[in-house]
N, C-alpha and C positions, 0 to 999 in steps of 0.2 A: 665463241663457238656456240651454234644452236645444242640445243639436247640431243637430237639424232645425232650428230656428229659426236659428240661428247663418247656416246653411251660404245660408240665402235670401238675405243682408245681404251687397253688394259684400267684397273684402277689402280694406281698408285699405292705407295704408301707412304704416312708421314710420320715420321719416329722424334719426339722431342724428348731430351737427358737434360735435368729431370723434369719428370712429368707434373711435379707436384713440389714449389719450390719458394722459396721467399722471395720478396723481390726484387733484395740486391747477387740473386744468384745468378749467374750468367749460364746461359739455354744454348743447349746445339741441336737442330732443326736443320733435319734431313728428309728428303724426301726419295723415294727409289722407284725401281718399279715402271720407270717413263720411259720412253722411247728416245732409242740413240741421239743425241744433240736435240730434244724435241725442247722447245722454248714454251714456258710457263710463266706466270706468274702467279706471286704471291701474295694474299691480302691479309693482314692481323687485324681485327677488330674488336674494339672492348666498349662495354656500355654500362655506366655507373651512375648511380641518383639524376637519372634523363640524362648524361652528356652522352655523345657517343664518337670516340676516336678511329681512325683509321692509318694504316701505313701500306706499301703494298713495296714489291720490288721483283723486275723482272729477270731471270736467271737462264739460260743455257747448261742442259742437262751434259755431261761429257757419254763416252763411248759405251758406259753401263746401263744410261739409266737413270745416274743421281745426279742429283741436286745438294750439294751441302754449305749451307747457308755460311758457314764458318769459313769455309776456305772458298767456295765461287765467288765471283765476280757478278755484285749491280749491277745491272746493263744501264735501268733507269728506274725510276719510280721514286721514295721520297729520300732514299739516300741512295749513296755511288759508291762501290766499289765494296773490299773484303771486309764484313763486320759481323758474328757473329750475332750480335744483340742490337743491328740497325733495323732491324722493323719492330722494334721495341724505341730504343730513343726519338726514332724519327715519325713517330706515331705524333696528328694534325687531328684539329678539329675537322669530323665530315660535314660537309654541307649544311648550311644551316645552325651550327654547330660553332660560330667564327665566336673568339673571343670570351671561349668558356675554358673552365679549369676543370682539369681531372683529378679530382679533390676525391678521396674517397673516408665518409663518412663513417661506415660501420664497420671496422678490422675484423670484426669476428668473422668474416667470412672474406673470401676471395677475391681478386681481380681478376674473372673470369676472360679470357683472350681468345677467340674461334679465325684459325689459322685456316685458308682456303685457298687449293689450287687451280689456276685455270690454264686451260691449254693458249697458245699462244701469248704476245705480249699486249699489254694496254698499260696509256696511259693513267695517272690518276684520275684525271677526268674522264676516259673513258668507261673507268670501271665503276664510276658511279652515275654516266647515263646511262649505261647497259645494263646496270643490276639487277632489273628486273626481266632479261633474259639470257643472261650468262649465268650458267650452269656449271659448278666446280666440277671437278674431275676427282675431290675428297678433301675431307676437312677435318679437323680435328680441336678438341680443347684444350688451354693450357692453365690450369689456376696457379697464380701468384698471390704469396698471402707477405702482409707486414706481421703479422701477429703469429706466431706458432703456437699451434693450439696447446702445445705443453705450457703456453706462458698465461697467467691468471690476471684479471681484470679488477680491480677494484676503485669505484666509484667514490671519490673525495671530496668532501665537504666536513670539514675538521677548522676551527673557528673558524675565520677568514678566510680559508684554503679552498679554491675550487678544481677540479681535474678531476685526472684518471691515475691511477695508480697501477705500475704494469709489473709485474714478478716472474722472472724466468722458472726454467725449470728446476725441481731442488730446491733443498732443505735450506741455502745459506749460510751466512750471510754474502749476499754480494757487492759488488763496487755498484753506488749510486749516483745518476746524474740527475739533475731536472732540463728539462726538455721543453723549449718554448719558442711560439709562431712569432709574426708579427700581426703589421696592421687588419689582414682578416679578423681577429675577433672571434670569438668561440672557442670551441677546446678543438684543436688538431690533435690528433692520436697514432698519425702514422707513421711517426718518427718514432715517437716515443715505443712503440709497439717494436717495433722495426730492432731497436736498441732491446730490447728485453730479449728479443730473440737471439739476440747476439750475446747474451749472457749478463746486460745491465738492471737492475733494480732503477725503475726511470717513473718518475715522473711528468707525468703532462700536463702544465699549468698552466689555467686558462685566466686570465687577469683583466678583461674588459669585453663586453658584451656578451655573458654568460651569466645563466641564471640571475643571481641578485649581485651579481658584479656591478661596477659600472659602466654604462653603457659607451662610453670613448675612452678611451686608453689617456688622453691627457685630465681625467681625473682619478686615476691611478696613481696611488700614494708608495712612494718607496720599501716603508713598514713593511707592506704587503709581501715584498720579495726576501726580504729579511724573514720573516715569518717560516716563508717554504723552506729555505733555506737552513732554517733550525728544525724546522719537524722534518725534513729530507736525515740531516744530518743526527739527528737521534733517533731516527727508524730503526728498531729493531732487527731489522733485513740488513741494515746497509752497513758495512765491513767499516771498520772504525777508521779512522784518521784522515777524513775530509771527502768531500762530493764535489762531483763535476757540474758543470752548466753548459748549456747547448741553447744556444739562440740563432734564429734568421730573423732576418729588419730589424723592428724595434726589438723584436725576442734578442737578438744578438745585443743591442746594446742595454738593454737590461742586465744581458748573462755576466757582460764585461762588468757592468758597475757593479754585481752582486760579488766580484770576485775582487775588486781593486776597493773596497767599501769597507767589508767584511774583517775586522781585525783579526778574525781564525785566518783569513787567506791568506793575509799576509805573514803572519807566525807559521805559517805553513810552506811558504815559498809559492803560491801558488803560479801556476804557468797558462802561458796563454795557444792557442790554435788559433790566427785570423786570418781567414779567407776572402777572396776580393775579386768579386767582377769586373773586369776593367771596362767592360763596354753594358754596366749598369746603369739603365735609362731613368732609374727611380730616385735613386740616390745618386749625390756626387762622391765617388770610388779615392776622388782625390783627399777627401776627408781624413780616409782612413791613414794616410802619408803621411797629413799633417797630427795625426794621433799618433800614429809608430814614431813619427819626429823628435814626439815630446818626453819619450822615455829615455833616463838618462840612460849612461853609456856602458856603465855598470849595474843595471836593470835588465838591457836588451835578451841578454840570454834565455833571459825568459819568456821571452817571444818569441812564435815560430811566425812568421811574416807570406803568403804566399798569395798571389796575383795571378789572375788564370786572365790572359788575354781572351776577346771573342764570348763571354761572359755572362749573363747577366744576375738581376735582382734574386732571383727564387733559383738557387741552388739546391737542389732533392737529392735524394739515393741515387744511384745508379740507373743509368737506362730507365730512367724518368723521359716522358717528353717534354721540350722546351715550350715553355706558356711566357712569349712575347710579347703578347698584350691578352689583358683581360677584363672586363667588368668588374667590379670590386661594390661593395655595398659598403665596409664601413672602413677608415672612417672616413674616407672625402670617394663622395658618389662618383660614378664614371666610367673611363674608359683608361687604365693604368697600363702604363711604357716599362715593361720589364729589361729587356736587352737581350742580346744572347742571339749566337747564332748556332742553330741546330746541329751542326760538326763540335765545334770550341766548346759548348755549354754539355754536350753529353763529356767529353773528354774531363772537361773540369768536374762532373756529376762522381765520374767513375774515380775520378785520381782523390778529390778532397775527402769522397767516403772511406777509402781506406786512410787516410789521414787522418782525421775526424776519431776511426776506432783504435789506431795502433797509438793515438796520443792519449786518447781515452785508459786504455790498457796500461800504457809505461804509466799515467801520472795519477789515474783515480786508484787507490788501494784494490788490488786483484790478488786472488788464490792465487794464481798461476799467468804468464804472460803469453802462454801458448796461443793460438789461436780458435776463437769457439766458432765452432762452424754449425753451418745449421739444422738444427731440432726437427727438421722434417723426416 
């Protein structure tokens, strides 16, 4: 719609619970205020260290006025049908934009989201040739954070040890896990962060292409995990009688051998959480069959086993979007086959993450088994 037209039509209002929220919090985005049955669409857009994402999804207002993203009905746009947090998961690289990851670098600060209504419907494509004269009807901001600002930062370099160091809120001591990527390389902290806010004393250990690390992961000596894993485990913060491990890619199969290695894990009983993309373009997902295969038969209990059909490689928090392929730098240059399809990958995002903290909580040493909800 031109601006003159626009400016005739009431404006709106758009109400998001909450306003101010983490980012595995689930958002309900309301809009009011519209004309009986008047058809809008909606566009999310986020912009982080130059990427910039989009989702949009077109709605039918009922008999008031409203629009509520929770209970209407997609008509079209980048997902279909009833989802509260589907212009969140189903957030695409915009234009120009193909084959990058929404990686976000500095926790301290937000994932800023500008939420825009337009009158009538457009496709995806349409609302990025028009962009530059379609005119919202109202918009508003949504910041998402991993990190809660009650949670403290501390910068690691302790002999061989490189990372971040994350400290919920409170005196202590708390359950500690260490918290590790894969073949990216560098220190990722938004997991890690993410975990502290949830009530974890976490570690982000970064083990090949960071500072004086070394620069491929296959000159990475096992020592090294052994190491964290004894200073994780006699940190001051961390509640006594053993610590967790959290891996994706190679981070995962580190996590597993620091646990199946480690002669405290084993006098510990320690337990396992393995998670599985079935339609993992990166790895073969069939591996891990033939690894749950090998445990004997009075062993298994201690594995939780779980396979999420529709899948793939980079499994994230919650209402993440799916990054099915991406450029990658280290360590094999290119263009990298993640899997996953945008419905099956957000479902498996949102079910594993609670899995992930309620195994966290029953098996790493905790105050209380309650639920810690979030610090905002």
């Amino acid at each position: 719609m031109h601006s003159d037209a626009a400016s005739l039509l009431a404006i709106p209002h758009i109400s998001v619970t909450p306003e101010n929220a983490l980012i595995d919090d689930k958002l309900y985005i309301r809009v009011s205020g519209l004309q009986k049955y008047q058809n809008v669409t909606l566009l999310n857009k986020v912009a982080d260290n130059g990427i910039r994402f989009a989702s949009s999804g077109c709605f039918r207002a009922n008999n008031e006025g409203i629009v509520d993203v929770s209970q209407d009905e997609c008509l079209q746009g980048t997902y279909k049908g009833k989802d509260a947090m589907g212009l969140f998961w189903s957030l695409k690289p915009e234009p120009g934009y193909e084959n990058k990851r929404l990686l976000k670098d500095d926790v301290s600060t937000p994932l800023v989201f500008h939420v825009l209504v337009y009158d009538g419907m457009y496709s995806w494509e349409e609302l990025h040739k028009k962009s530059s004269t379609l005119e919202p009807l109202n918009s508003t901001e949504i910041n998402r954070w991993y990190k809660s600002p009650d949670v403290k930062r501390i910068d690691i370099h302790e002999g061989n040890l490189r990372g971040a160091l994350f400290i919920p809120k409170g005196t202590g001591p708390f359950p500690a896990i260490i918290d590790m990527f894969g073949g990216i390389g560098g220190l990722v902290e938004t997991r890690a962060a993410l975990f502290a806010s949830r009530g974890f004393l976490t570690l982000a250990l970064a083990y090949f292409n960071y500072k004086d690390l070394p620069v491929n992961f296959y000159d990475v000596h096992y020592p090294y995990f052994l190491e964290a894993a004894s200073w994780m485990y006699n940190h001051p913060l961390a509640l006594p009688g053993g610590i967790g491990t959290v891996g994706v890619s190679y981070g995962g199969v580190f996590s597993a051998s620091m646990a199946t290695f480690l002669k405290e894990a084993w006098e510990s009983d320690a337990k396992y959480l393995c998670l599985v993309g079935e339609d993992d373009q990166c790895l073969d997902s069939s591996y891990m069959d033939y690894w749950y295969s090998k445990w004997p038969s009075d062993q298994r209990h201690k594995v939780e086993y779980i396979k999420y059909p529709d899948t793939g490689h980079l499994v994230e928090p919650p209402y993440s979007p799916l990054h099915r392929t991406t450029t990658i730098r280290t360590p094999f240059k290119g263009l990298c086959f993640w899997g996953g399809t945008p419905e099956g990958h957000a479902h498996a995002q949102e079910d594993s993450w609670r899995r992930i903290l309620d195994f966290l909580h029953t098996n790493v040493p905790v105050k209380s088994k309650q639920t810690i909800k979030s610090q905002l």
